[in-house]
C-alpha positions in Angstrom: 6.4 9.2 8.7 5.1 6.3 6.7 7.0 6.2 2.8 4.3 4.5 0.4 5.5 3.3 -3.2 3.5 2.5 -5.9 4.9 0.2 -9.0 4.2 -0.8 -12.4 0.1 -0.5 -13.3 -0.4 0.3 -9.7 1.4 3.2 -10.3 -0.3 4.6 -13.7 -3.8 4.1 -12.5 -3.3 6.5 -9.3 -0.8 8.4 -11.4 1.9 8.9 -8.8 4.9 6.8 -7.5 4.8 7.7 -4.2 3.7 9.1 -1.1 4.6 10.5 2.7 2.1 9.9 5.5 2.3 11.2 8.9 2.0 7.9 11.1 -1.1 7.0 12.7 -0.8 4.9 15.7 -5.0 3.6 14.3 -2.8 2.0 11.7 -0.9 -0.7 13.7 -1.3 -3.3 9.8 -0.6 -3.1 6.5 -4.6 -4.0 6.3 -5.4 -1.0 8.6 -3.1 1.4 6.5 -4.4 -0.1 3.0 -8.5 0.5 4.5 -7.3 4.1 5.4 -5.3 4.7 2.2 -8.1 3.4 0.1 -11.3 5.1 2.5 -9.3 8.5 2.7 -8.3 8.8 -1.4 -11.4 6.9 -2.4 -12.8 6.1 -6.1 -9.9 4.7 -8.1 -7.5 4.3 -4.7 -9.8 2.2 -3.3 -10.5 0.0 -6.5 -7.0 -0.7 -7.0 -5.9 -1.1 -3.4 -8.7 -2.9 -2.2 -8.1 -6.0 -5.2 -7.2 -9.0 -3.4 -4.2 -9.9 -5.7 -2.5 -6.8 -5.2 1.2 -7.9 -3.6 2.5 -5.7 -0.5 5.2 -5.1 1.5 7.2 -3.7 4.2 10.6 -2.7 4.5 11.0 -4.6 1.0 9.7 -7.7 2.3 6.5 -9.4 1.3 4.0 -8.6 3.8 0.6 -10.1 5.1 -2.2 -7.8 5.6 -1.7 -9.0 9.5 2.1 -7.7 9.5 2.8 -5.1 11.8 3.9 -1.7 10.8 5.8 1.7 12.7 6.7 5.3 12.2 9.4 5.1 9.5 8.7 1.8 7.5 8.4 1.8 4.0 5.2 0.0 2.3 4.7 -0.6 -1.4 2.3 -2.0 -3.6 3.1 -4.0 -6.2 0.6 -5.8 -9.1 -0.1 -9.8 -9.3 3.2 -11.3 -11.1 2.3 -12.7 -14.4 4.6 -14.9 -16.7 4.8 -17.7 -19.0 
């Protein structure tokens, strides 16, 4: 089972906080799970998860869309950090 968290805006525009997925052995990436997420929820999931400054990570580590992932990891989505 894959945990999925959503944060901040990224969490109001899909309107949940979080997620359970069986694992997928098709989704050896964070980029192969995110293509999924987005192709299999469409419309608005794929708008938001698709944006190329959306921040991810695994196991509460920043991840690269190359990082590996396993049954049992957590992934979450967080929005572009902004500040002055």
């Amino acid at each position: 089972m894959i945990k999925v968290l959503f944060f901040a805006s990224i969490r109001e525009q899909l309107g949940t906080d979080s997620l359970s997925i069986e694992f997928n052995e098709r989704w050896d990436t964070v980029e192969a799970f995110t293509q999924f997420l987005a192709a299999e929820r469409g419309g608005q999931w794929a708008e938001v998860l698709l944006a190329d400054n959306i921040i991810k990570a695994v196991n509460q580590e920043v991840a690269e869309g190359c990082t590996v992932i396993g049954d049992g990891d957590e992934i979450a989505f967080f929005p572009p950090v902004t500040g002055g």
